[in-house]
mmJSON file of the N, C-alpha and C atoms, coordinates in Angstrom:
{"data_MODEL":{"atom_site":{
"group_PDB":["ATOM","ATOM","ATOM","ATOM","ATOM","ATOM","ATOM","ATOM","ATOM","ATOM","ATOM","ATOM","ATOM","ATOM","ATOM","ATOM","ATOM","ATOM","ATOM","ATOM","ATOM","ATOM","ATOM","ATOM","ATOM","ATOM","ATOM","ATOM","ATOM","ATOM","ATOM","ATOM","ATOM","ATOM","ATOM","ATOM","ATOM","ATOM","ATOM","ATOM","ATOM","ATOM","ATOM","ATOM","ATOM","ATOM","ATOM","ATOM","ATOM","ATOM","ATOM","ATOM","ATOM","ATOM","ATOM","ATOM","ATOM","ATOM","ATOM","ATOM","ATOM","ATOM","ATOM","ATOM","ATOM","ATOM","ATOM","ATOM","ATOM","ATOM","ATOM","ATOM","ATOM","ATOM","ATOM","ATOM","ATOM","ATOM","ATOM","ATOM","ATOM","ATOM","ATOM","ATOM","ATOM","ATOM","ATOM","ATOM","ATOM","ATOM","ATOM","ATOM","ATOM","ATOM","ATOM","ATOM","ATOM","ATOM","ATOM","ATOM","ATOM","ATOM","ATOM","ATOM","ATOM","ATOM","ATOM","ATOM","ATOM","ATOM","ATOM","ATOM","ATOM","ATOM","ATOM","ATOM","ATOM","ATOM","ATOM","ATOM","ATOM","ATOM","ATOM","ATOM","ATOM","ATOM","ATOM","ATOM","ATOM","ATOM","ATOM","ATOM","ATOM","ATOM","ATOM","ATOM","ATOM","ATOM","ATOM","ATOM","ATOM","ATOM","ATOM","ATOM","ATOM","ATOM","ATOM","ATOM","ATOM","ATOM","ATOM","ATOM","ATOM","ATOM","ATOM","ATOM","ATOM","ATOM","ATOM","ATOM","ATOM","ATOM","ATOM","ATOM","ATOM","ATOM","ATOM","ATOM","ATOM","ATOM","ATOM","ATOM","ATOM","ATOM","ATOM","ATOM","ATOM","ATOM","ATOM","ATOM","ATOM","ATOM","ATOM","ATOM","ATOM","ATOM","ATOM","ATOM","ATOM","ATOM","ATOM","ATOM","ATOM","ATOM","ATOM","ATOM","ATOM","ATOM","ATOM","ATOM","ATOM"],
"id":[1,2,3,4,5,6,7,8,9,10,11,12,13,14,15,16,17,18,19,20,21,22,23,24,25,26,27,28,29,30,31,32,33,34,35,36,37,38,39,40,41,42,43,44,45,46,47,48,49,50,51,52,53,54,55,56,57,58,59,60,61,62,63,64,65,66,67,68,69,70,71,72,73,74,75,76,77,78,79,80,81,82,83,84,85,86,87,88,89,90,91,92,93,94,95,96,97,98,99,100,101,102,103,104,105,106,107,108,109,110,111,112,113,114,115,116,117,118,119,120,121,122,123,124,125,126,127,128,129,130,131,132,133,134,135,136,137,138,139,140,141,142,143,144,145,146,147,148,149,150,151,152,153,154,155,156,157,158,159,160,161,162,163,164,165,166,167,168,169,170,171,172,173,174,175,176,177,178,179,180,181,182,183,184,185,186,187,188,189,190,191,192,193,194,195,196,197,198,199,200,201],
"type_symbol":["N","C","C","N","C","C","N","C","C","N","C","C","N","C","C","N","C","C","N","C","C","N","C","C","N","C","C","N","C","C","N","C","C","N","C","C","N","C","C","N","C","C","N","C","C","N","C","C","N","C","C","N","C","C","N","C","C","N","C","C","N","C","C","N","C","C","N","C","C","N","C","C","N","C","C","N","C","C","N","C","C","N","C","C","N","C","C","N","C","C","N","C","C","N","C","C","N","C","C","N","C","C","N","C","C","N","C","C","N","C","C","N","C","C","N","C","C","N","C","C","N","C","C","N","C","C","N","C","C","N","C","C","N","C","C","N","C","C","N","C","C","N","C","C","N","C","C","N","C","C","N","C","C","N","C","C","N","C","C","N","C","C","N","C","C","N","C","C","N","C","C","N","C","C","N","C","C","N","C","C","N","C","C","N","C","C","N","C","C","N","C","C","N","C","C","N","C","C","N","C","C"],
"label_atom_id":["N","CA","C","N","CA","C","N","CA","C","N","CA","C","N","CA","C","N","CA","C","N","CA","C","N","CA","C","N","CA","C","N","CA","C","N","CA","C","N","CA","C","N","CA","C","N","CA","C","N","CA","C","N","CA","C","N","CA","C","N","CA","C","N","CA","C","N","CA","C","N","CA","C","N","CA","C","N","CA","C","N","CA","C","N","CA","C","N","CA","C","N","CA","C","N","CA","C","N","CA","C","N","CA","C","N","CA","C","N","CA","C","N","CA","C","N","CA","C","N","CA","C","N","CA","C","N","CA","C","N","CA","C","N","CA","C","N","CA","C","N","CA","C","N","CA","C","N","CA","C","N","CA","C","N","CA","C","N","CA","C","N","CA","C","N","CA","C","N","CA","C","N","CA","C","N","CA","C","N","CA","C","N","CA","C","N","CA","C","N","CA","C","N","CA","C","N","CA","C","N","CA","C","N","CA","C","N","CA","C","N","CA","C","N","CA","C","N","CA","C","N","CA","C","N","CA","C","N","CA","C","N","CA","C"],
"label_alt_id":[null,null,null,null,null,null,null,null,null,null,null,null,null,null,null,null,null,null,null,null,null,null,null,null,null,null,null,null,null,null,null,null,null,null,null,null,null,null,null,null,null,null,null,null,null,null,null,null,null,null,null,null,null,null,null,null,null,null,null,null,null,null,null,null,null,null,null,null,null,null,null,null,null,null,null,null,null,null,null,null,null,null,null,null,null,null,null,null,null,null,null,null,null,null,null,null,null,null,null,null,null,null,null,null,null,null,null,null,null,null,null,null,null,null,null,null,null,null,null,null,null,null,null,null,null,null,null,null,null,null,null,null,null,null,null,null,null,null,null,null,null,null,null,null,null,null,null,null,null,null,null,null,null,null,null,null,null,null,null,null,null,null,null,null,null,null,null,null,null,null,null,null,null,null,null,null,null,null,null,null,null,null,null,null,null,null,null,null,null,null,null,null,null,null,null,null,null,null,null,null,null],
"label_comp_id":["UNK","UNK","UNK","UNK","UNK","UNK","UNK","UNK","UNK","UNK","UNK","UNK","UNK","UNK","UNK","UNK","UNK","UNK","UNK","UNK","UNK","UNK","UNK","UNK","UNK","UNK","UNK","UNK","UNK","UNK","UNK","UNK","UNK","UNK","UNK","UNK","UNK","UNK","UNK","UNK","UNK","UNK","UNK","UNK","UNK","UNK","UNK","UNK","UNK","UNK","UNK","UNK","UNK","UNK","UNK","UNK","UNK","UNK","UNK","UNK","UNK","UNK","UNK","UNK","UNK","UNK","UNK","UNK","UNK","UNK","UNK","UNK","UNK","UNK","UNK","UNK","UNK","UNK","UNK","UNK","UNK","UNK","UNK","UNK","UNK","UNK","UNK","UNK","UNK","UNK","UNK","UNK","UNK","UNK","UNK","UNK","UNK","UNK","UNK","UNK","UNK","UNK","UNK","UNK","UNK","UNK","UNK","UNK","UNK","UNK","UNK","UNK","UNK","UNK","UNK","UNK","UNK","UNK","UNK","UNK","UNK","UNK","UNK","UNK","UNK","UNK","UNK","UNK","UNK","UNK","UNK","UNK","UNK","UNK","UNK","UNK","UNK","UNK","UNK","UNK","UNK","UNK","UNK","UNK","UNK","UNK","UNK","UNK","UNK","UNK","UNK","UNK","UNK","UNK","UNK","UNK","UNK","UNK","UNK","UNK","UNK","UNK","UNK","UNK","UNK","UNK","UNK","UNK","UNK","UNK","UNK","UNK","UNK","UNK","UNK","UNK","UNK","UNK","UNK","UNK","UNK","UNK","UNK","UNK","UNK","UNK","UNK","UNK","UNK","UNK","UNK","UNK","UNK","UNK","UNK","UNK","UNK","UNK","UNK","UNK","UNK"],
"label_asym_id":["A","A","A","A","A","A","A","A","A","A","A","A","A","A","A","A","A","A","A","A","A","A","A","A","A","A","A","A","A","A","A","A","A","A","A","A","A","A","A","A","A","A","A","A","A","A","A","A","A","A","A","A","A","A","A","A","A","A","A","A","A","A","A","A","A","A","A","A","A","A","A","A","A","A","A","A","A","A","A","A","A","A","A","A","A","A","A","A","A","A","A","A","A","A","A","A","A","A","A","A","A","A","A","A","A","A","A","A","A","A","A","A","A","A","A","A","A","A","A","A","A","A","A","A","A","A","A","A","A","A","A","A","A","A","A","A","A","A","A","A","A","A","A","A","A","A","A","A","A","A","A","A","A","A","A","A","A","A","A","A","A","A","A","A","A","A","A","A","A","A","A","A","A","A","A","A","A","A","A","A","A","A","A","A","A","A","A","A","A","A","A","A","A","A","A","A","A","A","A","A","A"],
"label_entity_id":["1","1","1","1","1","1","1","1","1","1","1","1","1","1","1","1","1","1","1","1","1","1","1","1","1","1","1","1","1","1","1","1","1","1","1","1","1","1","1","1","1","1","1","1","1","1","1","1","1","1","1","1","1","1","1","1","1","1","1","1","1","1","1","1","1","1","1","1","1","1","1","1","1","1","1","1","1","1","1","1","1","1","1","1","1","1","1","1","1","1","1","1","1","1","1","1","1","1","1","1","1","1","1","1","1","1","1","1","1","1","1","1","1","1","1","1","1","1","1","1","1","1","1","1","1","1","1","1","1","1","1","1","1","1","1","1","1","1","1","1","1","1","1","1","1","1","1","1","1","1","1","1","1","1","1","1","1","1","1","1","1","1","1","1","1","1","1","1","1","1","1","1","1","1","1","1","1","1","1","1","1","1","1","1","1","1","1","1","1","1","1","1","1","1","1","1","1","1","1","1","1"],
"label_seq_id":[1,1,1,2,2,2,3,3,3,4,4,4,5,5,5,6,6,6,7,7,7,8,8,8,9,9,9,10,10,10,11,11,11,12,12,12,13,13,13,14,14,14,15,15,15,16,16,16,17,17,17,18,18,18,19,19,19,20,20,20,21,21,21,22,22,22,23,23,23,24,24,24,25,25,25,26,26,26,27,27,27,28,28,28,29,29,29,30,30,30,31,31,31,32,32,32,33,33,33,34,34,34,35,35,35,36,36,36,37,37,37,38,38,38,39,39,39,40,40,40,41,41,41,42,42,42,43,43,43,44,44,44,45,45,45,46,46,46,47,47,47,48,48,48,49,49,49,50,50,50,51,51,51,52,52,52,53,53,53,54,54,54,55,55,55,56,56,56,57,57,57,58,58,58,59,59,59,60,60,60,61,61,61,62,62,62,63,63,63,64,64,64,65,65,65,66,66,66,67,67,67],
"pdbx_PDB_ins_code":[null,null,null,null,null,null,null,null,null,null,null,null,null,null,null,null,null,null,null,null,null,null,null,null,null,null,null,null,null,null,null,null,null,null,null,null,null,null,null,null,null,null,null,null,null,null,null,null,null,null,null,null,null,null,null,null,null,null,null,null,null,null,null,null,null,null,null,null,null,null,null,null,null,null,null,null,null,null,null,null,null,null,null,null,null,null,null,null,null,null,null,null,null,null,null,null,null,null,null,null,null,null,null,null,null,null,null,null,null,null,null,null,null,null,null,null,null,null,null,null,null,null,null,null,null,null,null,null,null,null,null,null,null,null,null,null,null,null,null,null,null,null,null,null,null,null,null,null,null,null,null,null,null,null,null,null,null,null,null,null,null,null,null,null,null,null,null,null,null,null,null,null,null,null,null,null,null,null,null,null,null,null,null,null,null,null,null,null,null,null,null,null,null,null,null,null,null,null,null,null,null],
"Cartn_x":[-8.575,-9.406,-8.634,-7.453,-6.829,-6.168,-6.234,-5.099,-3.44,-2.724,-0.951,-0.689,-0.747,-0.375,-1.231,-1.203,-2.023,-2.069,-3.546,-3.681,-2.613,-2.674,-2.099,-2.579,-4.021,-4.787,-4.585,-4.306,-4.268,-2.724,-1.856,-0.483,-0.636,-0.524,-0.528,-1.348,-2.345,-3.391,-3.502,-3.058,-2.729,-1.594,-0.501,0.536,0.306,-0.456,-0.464,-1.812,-2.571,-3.827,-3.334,-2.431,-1.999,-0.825,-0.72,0.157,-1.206,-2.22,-3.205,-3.535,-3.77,-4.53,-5.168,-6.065,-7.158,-6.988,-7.856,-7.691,-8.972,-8.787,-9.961,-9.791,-10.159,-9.8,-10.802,-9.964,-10.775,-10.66,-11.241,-10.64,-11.768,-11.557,-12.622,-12.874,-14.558,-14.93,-14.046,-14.109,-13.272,-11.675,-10.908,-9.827,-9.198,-10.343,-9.544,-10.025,-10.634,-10.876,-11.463,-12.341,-12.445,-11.663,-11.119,-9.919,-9.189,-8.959,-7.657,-8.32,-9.389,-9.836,-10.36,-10.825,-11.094,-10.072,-8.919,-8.596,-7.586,-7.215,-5.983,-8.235,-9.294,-9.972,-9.571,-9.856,-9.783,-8.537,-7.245,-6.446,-6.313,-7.24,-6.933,-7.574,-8.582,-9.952,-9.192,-8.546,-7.662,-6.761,-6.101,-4.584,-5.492,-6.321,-7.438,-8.831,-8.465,-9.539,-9.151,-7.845,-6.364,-6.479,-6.749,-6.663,-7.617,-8.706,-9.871,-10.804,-10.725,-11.731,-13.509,-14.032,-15.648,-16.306,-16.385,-16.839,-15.553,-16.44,-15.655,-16.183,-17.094,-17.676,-16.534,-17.072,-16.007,-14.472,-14.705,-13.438,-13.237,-14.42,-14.437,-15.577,-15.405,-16.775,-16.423,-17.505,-17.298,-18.776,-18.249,-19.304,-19.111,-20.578,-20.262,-21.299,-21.691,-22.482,-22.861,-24.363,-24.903,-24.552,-24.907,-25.082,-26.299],
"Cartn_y":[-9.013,-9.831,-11.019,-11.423,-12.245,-11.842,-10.939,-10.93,-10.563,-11.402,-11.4,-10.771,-11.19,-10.376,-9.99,-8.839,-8.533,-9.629,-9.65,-10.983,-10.428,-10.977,-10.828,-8.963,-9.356,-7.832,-6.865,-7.063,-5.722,-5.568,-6.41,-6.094,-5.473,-5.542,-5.046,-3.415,-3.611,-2.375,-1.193,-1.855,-0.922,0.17,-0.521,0.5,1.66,0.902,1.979,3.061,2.592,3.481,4.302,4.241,5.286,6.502,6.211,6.858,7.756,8.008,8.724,8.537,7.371,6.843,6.26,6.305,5.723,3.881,3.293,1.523,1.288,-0.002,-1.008,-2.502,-3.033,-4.3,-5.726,-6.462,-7.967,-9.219,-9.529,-10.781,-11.339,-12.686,-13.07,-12.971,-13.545,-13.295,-13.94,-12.843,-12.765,-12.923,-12.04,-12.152,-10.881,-9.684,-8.997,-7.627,-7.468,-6.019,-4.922,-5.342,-4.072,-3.367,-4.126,-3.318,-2.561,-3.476,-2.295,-0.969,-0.9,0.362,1.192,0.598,1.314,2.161,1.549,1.589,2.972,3.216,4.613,5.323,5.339,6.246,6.414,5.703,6.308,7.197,6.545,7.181,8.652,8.592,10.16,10.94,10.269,11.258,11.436,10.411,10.669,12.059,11.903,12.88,14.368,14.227,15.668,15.946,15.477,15.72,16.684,16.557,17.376,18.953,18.613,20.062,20.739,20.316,21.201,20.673,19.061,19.101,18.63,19.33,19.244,18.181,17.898,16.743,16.248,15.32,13.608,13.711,14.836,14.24,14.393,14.043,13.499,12.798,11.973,11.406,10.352,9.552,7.897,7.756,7.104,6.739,5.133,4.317,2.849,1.879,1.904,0.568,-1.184,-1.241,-2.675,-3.249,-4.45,-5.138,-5.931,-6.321,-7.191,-8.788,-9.719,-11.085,-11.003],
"Cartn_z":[-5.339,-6.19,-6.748,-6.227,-6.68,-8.233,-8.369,-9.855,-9.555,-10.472,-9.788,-11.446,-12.123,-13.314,-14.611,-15.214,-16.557,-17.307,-18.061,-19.515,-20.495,-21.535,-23.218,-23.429,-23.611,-23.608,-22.98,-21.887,-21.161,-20.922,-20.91,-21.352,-22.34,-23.734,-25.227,-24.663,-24.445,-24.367,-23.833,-21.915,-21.663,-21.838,-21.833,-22.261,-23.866,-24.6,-25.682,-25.453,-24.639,-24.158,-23.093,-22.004,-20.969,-21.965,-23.185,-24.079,-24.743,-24.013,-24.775,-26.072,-26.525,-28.165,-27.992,-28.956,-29.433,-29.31,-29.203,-29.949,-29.877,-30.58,-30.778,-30.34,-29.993,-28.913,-29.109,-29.677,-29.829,-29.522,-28.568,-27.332,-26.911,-26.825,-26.197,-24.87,-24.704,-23.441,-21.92,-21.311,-19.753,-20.147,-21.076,-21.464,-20.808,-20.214,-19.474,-20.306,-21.618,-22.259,-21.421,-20.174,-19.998,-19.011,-18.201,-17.299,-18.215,-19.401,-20.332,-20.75,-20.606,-20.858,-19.892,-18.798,-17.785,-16.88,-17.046,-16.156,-16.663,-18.101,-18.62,-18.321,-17.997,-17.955,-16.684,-15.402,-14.696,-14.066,-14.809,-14.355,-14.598,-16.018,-16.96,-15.341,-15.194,-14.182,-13.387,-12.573,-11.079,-11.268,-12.516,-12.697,-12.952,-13.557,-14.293,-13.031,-12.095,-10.688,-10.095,-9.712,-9.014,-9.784,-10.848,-12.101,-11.664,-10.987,-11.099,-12.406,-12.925,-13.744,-13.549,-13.864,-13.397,-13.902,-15.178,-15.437,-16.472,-16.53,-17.565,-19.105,-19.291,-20.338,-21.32,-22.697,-23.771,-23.625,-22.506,-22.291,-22.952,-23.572,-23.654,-24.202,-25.33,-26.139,-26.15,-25.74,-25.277,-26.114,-26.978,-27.529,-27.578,-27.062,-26.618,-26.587,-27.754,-27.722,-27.163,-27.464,-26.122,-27.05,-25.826,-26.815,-26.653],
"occupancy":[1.0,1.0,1.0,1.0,1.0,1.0,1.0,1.0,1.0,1.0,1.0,1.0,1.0,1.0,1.0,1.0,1.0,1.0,1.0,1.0,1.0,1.0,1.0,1.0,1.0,1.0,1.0,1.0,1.0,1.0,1.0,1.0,1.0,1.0,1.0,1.0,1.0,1.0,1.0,1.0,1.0,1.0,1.0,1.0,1.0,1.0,1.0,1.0,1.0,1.0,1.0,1.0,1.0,1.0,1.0,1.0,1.0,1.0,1.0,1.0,1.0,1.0,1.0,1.0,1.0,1.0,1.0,1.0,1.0,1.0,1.0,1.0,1.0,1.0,1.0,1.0,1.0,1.0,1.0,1.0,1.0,1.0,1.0,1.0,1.0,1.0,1.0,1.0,1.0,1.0,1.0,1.0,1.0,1.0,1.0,1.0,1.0,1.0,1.0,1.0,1.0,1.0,1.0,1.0,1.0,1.0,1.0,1.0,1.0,1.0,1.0,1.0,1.0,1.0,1.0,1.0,1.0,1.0,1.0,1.0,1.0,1.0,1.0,1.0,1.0,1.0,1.0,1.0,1.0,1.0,1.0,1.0,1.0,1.0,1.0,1.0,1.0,1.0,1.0,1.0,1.0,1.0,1.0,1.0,1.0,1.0,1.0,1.0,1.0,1.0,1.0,1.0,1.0,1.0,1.0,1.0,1.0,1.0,1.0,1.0,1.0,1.0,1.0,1.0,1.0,1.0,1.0,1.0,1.0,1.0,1.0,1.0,1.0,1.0,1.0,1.0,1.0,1.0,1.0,1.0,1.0,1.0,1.0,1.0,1.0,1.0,1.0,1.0,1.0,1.0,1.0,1.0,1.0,1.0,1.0,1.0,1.0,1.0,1.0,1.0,1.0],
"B_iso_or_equiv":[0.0,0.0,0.0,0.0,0.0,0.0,0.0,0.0,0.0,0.0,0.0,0.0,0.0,0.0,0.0,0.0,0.0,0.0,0.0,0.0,0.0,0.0,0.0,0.0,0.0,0.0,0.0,0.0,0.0,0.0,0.0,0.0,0.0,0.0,0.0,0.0,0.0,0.0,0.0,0.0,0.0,0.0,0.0,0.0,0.0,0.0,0.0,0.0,0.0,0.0,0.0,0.0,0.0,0.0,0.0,0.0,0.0,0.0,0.0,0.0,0.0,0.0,0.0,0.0,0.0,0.0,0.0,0.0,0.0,0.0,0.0,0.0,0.0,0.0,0.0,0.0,0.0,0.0,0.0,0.0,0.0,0.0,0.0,0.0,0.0,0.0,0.0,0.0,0.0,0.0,0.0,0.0,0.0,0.0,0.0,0.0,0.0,0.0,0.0,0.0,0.0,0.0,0.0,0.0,0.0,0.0,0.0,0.0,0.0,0.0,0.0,0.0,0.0,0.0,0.0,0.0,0.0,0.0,0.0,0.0,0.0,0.0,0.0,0.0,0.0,0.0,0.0,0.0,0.0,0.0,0.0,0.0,0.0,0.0,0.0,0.0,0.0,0.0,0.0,0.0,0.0,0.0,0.0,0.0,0.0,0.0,0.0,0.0,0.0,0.0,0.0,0.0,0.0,0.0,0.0,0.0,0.0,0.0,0.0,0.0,0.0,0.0,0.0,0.0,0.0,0.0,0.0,0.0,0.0,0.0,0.0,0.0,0.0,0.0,0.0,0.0,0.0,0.0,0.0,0.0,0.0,0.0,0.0,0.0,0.0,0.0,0.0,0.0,0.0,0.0,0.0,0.0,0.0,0.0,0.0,0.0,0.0,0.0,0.0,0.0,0.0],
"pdbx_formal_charge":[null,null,null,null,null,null,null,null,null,null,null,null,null,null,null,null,null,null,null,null,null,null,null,null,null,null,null,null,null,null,null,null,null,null,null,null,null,null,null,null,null,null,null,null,null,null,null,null,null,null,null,null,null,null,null,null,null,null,null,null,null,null,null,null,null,null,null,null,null,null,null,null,null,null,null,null,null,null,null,null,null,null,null,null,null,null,null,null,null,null,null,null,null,null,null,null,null,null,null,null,null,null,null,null,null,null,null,null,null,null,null,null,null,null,null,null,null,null,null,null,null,null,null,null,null,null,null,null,null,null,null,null,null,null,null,null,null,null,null,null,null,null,null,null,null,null,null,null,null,null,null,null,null,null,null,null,null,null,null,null,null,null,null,null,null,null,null,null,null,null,null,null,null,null,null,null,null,null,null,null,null,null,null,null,null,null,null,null,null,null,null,null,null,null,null,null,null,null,null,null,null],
"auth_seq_id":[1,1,1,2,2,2,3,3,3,4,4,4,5,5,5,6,6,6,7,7,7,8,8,8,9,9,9,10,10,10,11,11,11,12,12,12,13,13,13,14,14,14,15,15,15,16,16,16,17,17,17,18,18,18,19,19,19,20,20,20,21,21,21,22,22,22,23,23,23,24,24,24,25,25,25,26,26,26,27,27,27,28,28,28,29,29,29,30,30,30,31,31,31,32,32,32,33,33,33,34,34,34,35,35,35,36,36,36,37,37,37,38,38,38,39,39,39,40,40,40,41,41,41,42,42,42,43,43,43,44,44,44,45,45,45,46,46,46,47,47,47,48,48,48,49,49,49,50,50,50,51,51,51,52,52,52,53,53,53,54,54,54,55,55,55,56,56,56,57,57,57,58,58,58,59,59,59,60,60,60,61,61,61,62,62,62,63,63,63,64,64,64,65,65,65,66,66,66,67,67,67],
"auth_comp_id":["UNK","UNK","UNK","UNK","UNK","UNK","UNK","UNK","UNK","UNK","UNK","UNK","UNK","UNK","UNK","UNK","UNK","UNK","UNK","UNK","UNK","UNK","UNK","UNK","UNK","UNK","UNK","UNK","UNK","UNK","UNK","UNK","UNK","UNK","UNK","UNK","UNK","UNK","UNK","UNK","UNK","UNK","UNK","UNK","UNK","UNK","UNK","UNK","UNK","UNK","UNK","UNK","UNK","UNK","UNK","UNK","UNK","UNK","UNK","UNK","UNK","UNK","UNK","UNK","UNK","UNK","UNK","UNK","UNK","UNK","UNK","UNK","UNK","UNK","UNK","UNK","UNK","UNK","UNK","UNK","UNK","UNK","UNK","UNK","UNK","UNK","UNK","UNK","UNK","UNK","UNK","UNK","UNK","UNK","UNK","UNK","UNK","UNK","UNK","UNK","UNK","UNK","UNK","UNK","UNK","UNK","UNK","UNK","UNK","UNK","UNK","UNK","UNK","UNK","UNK","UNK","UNK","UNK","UNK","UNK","UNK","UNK","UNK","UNK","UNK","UNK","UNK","UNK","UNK","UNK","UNK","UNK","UNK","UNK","UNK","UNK","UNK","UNK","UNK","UNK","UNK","UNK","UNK","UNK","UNK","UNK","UNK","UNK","UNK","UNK","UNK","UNK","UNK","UNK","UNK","UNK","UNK","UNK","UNK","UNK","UNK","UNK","UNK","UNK","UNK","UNK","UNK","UNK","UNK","UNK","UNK","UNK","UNK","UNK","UNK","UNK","UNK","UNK","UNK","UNK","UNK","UNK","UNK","UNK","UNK","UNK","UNK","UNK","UNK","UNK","UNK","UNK","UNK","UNK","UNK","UNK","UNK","UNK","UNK","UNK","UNK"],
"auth_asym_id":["A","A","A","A","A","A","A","A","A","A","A","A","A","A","A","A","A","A","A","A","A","A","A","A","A","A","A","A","A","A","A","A","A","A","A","A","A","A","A","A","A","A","A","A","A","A","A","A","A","A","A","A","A","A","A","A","A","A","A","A","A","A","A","A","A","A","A","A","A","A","A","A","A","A","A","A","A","A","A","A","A","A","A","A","A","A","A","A","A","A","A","A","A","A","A","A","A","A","A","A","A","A","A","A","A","A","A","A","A","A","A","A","A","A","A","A","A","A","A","A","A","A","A","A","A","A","A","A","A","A","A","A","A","A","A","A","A","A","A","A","A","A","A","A","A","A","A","A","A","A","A","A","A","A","A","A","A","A","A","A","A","A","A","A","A","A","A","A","A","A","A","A","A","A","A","A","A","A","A","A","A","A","A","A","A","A","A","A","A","A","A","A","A","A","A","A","A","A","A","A","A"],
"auth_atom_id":["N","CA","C","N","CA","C","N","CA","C","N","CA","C","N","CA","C","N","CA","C","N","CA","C","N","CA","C","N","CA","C","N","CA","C","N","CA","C","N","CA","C","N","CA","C","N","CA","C","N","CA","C","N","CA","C","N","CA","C","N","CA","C","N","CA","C","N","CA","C","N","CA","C","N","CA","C","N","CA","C","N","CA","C","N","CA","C","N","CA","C","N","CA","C","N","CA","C","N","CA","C","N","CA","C","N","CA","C","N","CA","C","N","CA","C","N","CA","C","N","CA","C","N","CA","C","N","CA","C","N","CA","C","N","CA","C","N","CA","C","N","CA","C","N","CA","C","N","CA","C","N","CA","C","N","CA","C","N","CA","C","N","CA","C","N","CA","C","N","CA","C","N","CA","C","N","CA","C","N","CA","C","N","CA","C","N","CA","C","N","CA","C","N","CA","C","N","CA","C","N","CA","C","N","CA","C","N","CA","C","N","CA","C","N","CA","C","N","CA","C","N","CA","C","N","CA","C","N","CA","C","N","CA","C"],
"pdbx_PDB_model_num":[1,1,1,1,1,1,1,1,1,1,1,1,1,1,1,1,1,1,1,1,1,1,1,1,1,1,1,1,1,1,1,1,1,1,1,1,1,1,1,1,1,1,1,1,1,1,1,1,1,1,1,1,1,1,1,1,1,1,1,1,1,1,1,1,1,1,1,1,1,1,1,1,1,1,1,1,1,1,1,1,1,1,1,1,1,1,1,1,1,1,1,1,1,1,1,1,1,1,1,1,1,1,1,1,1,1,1,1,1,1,1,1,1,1,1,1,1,1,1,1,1,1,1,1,1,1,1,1,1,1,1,1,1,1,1,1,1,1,1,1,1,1,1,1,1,1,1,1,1,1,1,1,1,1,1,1,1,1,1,1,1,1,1,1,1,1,1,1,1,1,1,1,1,1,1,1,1,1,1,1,1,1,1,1,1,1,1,1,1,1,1,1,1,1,1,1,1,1,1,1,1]
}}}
């Protein structure tokens, strides 16, 4: 998709979100917020698939307003 390196955001973000915590995230639009969060989910799913886990639920509570 053409990306060579992480934004500001998802530098800062991701590393403290693959450390399993919580955040809250405020950037403007196309700055990159939702990869930083998508992406410690899917990894959780990838690493917890292997385990035998059945579902996802309560992994990620994601609010996000409309304009």
């Amino acid at each position: 998709m053409g990306y060579t390196r992480p934004t500001k955001i998802q530098s800062e973000a991701l590393v403290y979100s693959l450390q399993d915590n919580d955040m809250l995230c405020l950037s403007e639009t196309g700055s990159g917020k939702t990869l930083s969060f998508v992406l410690p989910i899917v990894n959780y799913l990838c690493e917890n698939y292997a385990e035998g886990l059945k579902s996802p639920d309560g992994i990620a509570l994601i609010l996000a307003p409309t304009r």
